[in-house]
C-alpha positions in Angstrom: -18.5 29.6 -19.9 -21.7 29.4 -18.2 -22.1 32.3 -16.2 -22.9 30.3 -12.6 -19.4 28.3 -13.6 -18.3 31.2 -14.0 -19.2 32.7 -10.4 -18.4 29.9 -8.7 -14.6 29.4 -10.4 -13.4 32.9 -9.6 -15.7 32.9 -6.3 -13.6 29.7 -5.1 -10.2 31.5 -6.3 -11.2 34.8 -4.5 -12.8 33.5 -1.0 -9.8 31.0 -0.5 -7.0 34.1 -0.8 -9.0 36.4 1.3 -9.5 33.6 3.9 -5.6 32.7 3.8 -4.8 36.6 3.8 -6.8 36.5 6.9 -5.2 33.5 8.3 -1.5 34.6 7.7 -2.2 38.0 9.4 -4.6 36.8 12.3 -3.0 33.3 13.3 0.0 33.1 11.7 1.8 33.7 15.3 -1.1 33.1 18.0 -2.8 30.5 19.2 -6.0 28.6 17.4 -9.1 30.0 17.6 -11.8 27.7 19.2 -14.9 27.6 17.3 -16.9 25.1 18.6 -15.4 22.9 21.7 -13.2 19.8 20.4 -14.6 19.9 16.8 -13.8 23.1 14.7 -10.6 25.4 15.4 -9.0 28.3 13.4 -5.4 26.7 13.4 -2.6 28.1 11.2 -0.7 25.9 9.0 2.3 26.0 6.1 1.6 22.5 3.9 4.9 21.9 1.8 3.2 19.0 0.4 -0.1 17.3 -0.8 -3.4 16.1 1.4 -2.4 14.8 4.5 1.1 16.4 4.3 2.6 13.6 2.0 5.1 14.3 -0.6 6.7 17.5 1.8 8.6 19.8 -0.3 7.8 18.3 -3.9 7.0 22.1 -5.1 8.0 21.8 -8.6 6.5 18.3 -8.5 2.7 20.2 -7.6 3.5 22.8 -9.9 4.0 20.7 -12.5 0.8 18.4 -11.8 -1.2 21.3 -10.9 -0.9 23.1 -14.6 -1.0 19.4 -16.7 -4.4 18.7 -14.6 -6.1 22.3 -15.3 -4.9 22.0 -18.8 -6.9 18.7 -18.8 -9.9 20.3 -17.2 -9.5 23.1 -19.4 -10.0 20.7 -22.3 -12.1 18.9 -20.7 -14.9 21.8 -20.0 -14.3 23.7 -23.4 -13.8 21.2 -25.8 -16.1 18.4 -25.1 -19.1 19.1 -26.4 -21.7 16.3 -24.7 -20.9 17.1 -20.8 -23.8 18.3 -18.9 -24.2 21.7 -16.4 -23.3 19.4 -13.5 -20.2 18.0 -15.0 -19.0 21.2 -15.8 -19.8 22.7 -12.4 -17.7 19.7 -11.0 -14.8 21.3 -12.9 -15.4 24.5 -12.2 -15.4 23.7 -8.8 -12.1 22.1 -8.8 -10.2 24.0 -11.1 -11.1 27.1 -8.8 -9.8 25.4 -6.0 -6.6 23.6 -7.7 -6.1 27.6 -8.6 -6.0 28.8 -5.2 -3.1 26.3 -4.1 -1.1 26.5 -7.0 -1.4 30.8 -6.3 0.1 29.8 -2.4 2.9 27.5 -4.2 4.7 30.0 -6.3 3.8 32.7 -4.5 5.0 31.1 -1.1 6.2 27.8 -1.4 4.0 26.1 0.6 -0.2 26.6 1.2 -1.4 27.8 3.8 -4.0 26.3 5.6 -6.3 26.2 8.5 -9.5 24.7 8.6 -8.9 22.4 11.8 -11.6 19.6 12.2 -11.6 17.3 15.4 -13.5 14.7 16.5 -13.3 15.2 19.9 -10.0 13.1 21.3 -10.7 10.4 19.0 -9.3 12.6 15.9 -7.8 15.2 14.3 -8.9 15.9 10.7 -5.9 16.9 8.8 -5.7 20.9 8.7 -7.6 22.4 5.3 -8.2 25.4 3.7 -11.1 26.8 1.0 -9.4 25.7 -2.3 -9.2 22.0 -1.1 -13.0 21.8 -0.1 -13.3 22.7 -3.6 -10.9 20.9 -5.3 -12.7 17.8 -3.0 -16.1 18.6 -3.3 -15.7 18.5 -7.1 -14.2 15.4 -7.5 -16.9 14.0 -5.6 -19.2 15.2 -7.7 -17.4 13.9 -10.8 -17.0 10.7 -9.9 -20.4 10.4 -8.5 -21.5 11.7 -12.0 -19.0 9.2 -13.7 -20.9 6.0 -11.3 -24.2 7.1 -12.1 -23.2 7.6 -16.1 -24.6 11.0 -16.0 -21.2 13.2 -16.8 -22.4 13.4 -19.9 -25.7 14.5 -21.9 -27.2 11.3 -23.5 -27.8 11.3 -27.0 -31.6 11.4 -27.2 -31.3 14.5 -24.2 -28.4 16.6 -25.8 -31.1 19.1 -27.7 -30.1 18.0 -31.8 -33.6 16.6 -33.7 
């Protein structure tokens, strides 16, 4: 595994169960925190579901998905040989992050989150956490790798003479 993959796997893990440690003990039973006026908030939430709350109380369901999809990135990262660093960051990045829900789900159930993004009155951004901005901000990256054909190394670019 390269070692920045590496770093940025278990960072993801690490920094999204501190932040939810925090979250549980700090606004678990109080109000949100404001941290800029009417866009971002500290808000505590238990999601029994998927993004945007669908699919509530499907546990074994996400369990279930969650392991078959890191096997596949698993496989994906160590047994393809042709994928370049950026592909393999991609999945580093979201593995981490599918990791740090799928801790929350047997350990508690539910995930906790509470990134709160508003957009003024006009909306309210579904309540997040860490793991899914990097569970998101991987897949991005894959499939903007995938539309520019550039998830894997080309032949004439993969190093062999």
């Amino acid at each position: 595994m390269n070692t920045i993959n590496g770093i940025v796997f278990i960072l993801s893990i690490i920094l999204d169960q501190v932040t939810k440690i925090w979250a549980a003990k700090v606004l678990k039973y109080g109000e949100s925190i404001k941290i800029t006026e009417n866009f971002l908030r500290l808000t505590y939430a238990e999601n029994k579901g998927a993004a945007f709350s669908i699919l509530q109380n499907q546990r074994w369901f996400f369990i279930i998905v969650t392991i078959i999809v890191l096997i596949f990135l698993g496989y994906m990262y160590f047994r393809t040989k042709n994928l370049n660093k950026w592909a393999k960051f991609s999945i580093a990045m979201t593995a981490g992050g599918a990791i740090g829900n799928f801790i929350d789900r047997v350990r508690l159930g539910y995930v906790i989150d509470f990134i709160d993004v508003r957009f003024g009155n006009f909306y309210n951004f579904p309540i997040f956490n860490i793991a899914d901005s990097f569970v998101v901000c991987g897949a991005i990256l894959m499939v903007l790798l995938v539309l520019l054909n550039k998830f894997e190394m080309s032949e004439e670019n993969d190093g062999s003479q």
